[in-house]
Backbone as ProteinMPNN parsed JSONL, in Angstrom:
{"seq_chain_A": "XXXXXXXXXXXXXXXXXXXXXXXXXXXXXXXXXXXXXXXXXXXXXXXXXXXXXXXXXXXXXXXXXXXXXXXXXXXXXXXXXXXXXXXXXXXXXXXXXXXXXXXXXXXXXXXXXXXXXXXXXXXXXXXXXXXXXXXXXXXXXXXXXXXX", "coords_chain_A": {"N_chain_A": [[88.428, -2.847, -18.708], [87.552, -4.913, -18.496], [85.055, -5.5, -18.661], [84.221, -4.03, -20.962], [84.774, -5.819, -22.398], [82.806, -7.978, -22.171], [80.609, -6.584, -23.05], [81.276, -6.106, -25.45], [81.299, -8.859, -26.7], [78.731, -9.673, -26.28], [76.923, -9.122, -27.897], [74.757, -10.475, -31.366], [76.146, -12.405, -32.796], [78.591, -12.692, -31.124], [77.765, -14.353, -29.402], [78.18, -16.544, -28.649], [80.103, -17.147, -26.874], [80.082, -16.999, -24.193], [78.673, -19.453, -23.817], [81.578, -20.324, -23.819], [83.812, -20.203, -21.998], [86.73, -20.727, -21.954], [87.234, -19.828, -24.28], [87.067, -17.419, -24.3], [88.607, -16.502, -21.958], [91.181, -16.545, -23.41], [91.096, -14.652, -25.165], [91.126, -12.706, -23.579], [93.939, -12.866, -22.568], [95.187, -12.158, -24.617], [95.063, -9.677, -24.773], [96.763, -8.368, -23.042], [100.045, -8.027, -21.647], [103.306, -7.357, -23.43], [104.709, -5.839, -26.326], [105.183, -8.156, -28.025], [104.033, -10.043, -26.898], [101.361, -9.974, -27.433], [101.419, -10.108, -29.877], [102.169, -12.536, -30.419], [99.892, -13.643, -29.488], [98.164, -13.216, -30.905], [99.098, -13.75, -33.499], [99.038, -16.732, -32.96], [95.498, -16.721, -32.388], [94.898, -16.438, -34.744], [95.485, -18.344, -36.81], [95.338, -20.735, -35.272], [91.851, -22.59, -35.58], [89.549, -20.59, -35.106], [87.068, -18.072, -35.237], [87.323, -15.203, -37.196], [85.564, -13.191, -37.879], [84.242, -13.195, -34.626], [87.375, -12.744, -33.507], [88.108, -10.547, -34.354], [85.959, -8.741, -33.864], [86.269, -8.49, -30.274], [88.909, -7.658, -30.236], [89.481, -5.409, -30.446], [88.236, -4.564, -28.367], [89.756, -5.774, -25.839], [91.72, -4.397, -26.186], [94.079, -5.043, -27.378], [96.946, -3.884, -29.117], [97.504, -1.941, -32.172], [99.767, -2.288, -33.825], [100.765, -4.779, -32.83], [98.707, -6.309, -33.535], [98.303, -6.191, -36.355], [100.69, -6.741, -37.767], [100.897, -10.048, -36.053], [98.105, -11.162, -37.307], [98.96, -10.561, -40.367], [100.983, -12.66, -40.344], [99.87, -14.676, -39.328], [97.327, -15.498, -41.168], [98.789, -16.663, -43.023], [99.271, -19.21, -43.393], [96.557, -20.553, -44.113], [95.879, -19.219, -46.355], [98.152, -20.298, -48.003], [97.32, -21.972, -48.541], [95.021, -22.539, -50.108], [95.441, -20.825, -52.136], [97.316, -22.523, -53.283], [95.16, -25.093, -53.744], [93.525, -23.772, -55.165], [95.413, -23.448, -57.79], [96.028, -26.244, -58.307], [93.445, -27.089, -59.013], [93.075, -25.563, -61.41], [94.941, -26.457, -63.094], [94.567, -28.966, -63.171], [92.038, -28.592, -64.753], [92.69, -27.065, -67.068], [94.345, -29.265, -67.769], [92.585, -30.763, -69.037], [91.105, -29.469, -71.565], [90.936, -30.218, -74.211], [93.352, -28.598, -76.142], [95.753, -28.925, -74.727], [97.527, -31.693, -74.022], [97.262, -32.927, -71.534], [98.108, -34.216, -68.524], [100.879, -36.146, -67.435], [101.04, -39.264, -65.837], [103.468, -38.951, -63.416], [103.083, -36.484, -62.782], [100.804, -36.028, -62.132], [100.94, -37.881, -60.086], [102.702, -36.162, -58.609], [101.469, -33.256, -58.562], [99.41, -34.446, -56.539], [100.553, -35.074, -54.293], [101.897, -32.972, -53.772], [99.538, -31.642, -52.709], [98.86, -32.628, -50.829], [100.667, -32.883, -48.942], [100.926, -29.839, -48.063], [98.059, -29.847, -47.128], [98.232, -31.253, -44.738], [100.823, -30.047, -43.507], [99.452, -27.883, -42.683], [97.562, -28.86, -41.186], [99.314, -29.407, -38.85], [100.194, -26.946, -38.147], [98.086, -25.788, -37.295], [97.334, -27.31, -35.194], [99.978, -27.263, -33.616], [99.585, -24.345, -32.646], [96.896, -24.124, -31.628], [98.028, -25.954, -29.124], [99.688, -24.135, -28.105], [97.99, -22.148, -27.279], [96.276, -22.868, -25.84], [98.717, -23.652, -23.609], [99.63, -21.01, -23.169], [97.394, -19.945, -21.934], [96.808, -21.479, -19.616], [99.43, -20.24, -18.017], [98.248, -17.607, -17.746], [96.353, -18.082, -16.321], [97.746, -19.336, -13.814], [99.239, -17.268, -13.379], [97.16, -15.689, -12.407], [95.92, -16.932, -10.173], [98.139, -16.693, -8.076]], "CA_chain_A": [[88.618, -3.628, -19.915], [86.808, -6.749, -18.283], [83.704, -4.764, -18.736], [84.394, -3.954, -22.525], [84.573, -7.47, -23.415], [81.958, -8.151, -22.322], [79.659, -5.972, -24.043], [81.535, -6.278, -27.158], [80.718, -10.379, -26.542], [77.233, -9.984, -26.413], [76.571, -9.154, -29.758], [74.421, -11.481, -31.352], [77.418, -12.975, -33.819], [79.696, -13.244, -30.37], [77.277, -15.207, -28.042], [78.796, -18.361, -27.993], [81.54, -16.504, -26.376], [79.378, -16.796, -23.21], [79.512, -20.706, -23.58], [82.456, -21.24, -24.244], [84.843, -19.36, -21.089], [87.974, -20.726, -22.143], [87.966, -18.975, -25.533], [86.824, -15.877, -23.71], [90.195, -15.959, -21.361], [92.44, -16.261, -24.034], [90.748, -13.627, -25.642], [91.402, -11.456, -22.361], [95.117, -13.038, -22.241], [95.852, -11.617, -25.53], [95.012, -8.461, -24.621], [97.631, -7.978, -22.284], [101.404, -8.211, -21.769], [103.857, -6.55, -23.707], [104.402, -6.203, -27.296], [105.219, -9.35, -28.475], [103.03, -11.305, -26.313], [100.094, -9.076, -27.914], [101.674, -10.406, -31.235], [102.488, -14.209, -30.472], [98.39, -13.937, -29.168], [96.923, -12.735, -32.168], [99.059, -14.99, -34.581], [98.65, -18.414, -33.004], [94.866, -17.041, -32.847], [94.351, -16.166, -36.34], [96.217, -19.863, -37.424], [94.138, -21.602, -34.955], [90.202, -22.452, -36.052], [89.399, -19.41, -34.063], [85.961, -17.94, -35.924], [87.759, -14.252, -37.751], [84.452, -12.773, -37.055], [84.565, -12.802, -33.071], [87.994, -12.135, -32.796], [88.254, -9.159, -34.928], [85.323, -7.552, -32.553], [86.792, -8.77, -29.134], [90.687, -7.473, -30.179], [89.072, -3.867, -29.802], [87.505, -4.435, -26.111], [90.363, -6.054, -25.051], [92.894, -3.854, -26.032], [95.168, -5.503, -28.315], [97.641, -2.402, -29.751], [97.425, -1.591, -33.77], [101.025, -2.977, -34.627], [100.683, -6.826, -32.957], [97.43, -7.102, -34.343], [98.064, -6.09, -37.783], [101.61, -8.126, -37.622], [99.948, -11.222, -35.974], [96.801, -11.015, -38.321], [99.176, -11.299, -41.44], [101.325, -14.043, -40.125], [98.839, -15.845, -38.393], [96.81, -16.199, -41.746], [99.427, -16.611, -44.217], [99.08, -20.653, -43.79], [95.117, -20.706, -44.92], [95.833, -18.27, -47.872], [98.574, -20.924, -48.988], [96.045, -23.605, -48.965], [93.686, -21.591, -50.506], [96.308, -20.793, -53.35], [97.531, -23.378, -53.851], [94.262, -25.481, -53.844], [93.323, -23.341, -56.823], [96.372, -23.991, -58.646], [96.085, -27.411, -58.657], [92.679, -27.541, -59.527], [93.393, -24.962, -62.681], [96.09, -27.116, -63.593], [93.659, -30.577, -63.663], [91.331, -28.375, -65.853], [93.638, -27.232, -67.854], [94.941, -30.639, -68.792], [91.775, -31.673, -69.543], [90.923, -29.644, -72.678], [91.415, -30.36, -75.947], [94.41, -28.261, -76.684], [96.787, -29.544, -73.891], [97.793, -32.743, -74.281], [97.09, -34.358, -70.816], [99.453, -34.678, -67.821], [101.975, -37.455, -67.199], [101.152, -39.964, -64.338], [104.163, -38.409, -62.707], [103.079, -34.861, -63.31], [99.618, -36.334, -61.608], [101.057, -37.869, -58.328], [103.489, -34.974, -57.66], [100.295, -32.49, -58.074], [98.506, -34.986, -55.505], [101.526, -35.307, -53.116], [102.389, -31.781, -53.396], [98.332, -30.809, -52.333], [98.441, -33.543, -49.241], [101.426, -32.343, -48.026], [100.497, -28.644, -47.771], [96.939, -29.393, -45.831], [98.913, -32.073, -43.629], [101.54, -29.151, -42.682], [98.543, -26.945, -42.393], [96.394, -29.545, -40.03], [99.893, -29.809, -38.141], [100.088, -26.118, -37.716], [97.296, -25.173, -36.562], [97.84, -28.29, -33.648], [100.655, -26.449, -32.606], [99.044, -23.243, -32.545], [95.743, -24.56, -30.346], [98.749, -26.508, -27.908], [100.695, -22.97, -27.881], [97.566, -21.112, -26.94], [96.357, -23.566, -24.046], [99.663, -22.966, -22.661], [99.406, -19.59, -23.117], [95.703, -20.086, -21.448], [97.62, -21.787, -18.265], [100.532, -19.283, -17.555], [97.251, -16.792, -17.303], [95.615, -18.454, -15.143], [98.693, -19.22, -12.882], [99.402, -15.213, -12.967], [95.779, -14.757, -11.54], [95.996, -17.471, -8.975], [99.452, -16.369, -7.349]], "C_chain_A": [[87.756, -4.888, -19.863], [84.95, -6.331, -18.946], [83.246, -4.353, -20.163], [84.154, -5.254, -23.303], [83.478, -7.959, -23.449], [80.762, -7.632, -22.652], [80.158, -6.046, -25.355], [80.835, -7.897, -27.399], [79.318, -10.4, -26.064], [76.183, -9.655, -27.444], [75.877, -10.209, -30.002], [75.423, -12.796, -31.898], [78.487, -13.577, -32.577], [79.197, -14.087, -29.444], [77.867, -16.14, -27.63], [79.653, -18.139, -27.324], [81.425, -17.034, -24.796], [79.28, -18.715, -22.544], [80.411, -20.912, -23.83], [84.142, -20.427, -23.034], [85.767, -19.522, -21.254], [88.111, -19.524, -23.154], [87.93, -17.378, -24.994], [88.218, -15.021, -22.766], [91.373, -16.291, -22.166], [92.456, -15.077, -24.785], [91.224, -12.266, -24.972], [93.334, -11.776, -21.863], [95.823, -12.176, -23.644], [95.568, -10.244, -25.762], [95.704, -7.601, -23.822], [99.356, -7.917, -22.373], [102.174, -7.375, -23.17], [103.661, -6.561, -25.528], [104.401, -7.757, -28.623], [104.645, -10.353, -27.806], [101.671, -11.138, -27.093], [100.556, -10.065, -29.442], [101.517, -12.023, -31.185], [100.853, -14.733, -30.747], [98.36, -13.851, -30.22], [97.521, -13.662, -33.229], [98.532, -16.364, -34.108], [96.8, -18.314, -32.843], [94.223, -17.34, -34.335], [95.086, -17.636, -36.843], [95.217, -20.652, -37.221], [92.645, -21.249, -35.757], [89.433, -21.699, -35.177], [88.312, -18.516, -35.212], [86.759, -16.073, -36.078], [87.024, -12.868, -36.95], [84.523, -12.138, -35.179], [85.528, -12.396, -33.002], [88.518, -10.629, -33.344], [87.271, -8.187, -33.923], [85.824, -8.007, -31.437], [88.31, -8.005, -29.448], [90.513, -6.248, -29.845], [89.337, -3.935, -28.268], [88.303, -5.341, -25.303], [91.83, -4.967, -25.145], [94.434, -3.919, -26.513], [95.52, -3.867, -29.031], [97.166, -2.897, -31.149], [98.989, -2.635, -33.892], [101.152, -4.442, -34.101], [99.591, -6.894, -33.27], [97.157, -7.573, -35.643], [98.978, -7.073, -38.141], [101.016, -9.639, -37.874], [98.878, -11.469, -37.187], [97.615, -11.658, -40.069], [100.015, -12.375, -41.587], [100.825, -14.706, -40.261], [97.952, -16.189, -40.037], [97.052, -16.684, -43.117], [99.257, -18.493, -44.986], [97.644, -21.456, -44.504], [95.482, -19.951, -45.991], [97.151, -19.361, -48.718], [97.969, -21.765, -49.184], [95.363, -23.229, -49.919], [94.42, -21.631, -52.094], [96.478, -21.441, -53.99], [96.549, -24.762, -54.376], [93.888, -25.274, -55.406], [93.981, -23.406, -58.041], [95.982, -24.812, -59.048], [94.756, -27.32, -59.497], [92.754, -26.884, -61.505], [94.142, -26.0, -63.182], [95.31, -28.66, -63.788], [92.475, -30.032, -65.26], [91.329, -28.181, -66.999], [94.137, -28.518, -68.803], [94.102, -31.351, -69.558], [90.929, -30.963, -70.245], [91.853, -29.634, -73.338], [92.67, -29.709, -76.304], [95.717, -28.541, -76.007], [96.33, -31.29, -73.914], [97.294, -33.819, -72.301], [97.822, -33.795, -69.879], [99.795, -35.988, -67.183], [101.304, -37.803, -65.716], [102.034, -39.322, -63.56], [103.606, -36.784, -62.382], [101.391, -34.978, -62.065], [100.063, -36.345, -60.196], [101.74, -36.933, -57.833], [102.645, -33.831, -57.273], [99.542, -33.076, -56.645], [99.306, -35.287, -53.877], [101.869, -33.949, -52.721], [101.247, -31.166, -52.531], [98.158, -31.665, -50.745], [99.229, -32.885, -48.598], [100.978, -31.374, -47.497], [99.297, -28.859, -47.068], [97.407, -30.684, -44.832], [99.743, -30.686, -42.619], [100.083, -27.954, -42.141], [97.972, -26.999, -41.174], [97.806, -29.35, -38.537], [100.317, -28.165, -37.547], [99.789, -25.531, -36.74], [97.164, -26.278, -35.314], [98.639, -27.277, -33.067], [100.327, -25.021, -32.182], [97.95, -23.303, -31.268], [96.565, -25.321, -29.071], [99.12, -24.672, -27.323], [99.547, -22.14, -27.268], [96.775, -21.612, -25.205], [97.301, -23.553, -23.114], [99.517, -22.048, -22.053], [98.253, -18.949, -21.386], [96.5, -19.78, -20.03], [98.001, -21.102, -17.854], [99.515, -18.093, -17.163], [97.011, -17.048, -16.086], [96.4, -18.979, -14.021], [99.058, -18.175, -12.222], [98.089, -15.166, -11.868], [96.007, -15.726, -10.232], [96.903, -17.309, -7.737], [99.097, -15.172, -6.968]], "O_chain_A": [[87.376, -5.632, -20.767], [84.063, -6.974, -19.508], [82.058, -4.343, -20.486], [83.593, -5.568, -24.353], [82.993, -8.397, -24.492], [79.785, -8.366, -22.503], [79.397, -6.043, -26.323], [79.933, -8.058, -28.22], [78.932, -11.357, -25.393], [74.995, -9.918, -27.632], [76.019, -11.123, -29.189], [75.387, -13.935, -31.433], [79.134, -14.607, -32.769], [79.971, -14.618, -28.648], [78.067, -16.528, -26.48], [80.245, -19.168, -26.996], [82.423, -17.428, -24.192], [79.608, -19.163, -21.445], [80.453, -22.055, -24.286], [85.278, -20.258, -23.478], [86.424, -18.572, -20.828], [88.825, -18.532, -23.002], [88.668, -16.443, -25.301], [88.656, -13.871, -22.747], [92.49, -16.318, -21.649], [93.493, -14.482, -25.079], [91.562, -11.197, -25.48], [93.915, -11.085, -21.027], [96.927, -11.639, -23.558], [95.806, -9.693, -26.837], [95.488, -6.391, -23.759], [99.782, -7.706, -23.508], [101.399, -6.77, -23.91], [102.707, -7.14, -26.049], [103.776, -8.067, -29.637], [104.782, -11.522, -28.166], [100.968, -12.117, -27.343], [99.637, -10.726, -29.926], [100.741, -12.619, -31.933], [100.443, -15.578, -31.543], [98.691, -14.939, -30.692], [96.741, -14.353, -33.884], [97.722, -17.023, -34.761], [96.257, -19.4, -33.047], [93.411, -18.141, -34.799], [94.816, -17.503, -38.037], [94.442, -21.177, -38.02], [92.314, -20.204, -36.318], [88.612, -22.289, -34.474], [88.932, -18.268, -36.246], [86.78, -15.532, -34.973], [87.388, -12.046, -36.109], [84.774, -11.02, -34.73], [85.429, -11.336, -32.383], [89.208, -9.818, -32.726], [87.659, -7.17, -33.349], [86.68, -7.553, -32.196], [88.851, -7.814, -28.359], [91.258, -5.784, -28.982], [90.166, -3.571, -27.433], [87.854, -5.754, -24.234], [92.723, -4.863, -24.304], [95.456, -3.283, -26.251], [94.719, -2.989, -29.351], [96.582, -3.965, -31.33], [98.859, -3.846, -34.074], [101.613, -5.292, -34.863], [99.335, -8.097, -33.323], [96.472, -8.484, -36.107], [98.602, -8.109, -38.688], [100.751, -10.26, -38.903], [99.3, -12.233, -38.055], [97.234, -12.608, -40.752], [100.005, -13.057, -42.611], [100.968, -15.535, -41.159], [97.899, -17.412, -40.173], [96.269, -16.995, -44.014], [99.177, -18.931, -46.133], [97.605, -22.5, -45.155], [95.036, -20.621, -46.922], [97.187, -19.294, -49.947], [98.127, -22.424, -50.211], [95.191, -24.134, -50.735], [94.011, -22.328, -53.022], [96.1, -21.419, -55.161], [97.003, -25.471, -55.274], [93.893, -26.021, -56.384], [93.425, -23.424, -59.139], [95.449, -24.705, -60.153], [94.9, -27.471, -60.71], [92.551, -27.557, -62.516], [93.469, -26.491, -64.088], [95.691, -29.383, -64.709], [92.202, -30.652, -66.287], [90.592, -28.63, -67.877], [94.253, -28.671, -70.019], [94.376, -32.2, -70.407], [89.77, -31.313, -70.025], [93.033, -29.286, -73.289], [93.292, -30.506, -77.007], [96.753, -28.409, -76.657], [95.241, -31.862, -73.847], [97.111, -35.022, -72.118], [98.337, -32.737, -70.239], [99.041, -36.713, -66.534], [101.091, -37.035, -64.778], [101.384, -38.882, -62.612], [104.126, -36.163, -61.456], [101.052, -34.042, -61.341], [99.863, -35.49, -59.334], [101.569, -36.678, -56.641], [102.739, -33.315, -56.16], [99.149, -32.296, -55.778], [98.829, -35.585, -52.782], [102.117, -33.679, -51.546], [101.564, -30.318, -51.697], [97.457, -31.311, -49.797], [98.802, -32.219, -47.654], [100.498, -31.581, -46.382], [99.21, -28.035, -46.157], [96.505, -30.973, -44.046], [99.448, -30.375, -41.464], [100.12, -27.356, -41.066], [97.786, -26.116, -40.336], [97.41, -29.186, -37.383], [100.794, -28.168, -36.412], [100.375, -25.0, -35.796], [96.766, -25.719, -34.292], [98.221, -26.51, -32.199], [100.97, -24.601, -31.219], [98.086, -22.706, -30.2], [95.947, -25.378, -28.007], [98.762, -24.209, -26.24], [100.021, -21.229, -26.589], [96.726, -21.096, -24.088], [97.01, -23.465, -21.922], [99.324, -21.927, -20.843], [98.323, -18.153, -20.45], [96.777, -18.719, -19.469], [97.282, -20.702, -16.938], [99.898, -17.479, -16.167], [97.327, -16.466, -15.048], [95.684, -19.137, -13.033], [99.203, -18.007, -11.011], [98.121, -14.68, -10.738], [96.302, -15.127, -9.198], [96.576, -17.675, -6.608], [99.873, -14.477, -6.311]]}, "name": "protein", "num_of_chains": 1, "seq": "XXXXXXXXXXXXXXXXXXXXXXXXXXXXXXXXXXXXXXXXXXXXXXXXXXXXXXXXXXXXXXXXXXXXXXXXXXXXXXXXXXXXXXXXXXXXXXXXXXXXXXXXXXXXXXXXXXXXXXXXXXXXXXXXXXXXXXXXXXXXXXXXXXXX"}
């Protein structure tokens, strides 16, 4: 499997893989352990700013099963698709107000749009923190296994 990864990671798209050895052993940590470790991996990567790209080819050549990947995968990127959503809302909803046949919206109607859009990429930014703590853990407890 060690041997897989690394030909899948030498692609031209996965090079950086090559600098960057941490991301490479979490890559090889989430390819192991049971089924819900396989799952925990793949959501807190897909949350984290973890490039889609690479880890969709690496989840092969490490061995990640079909059911925590697919799981993980739609957890893990349910918190960018509400940004995303809701992003577009809002902005519909400013454009909206501002023709001619809608009247406008209320100062109130304004800051709750602008409080409601901070919040959501605050919980987002605070997410994906705990996600990049949860996977350096993760990292650790690896690399404790191999050293023992």
């Amino acid at each position: 499997m060690e041997k897989s990864l690394e030909l899948a990671c030498s692609y031209p798209p996965l090079g950086w893989l090559e600098r960057y050895p941490d991301q490479a052993a979490m890559l090889r940590a989430a390819g192991g352990g049971t089924w819900f470790h396989q799952f925990r991996a793949v959501t807190l990567i897909r949350i984290s700013p973890f490039p889609y790209v690479v880890y969709n080819y690496c989840a092969v050549a490490t061995g990640v099963k079909y059911g925590p990947y697919m799981a993980g995968s739609l957890l893990g990127m349910v918190p960018e698709n509400f940004v995303a959503i809701y992003t577009g809302t809002l902005i519909r909803k400013l454009a909206d107000a501002s023709t001619e046949e809608e009247k406008g919206m209320s100062v109130l109607q304004i800051v709750l749009n602008i409080l409601g859009f901070v919040a959501t990429v605050l919980t987002t930014v605070l997410i994906m923190k705990y996600a990049k703590r949860q996977l350096e853990a993760m990292r650790k407890e690896e690399e404790a296994l191999l050293l023992q």
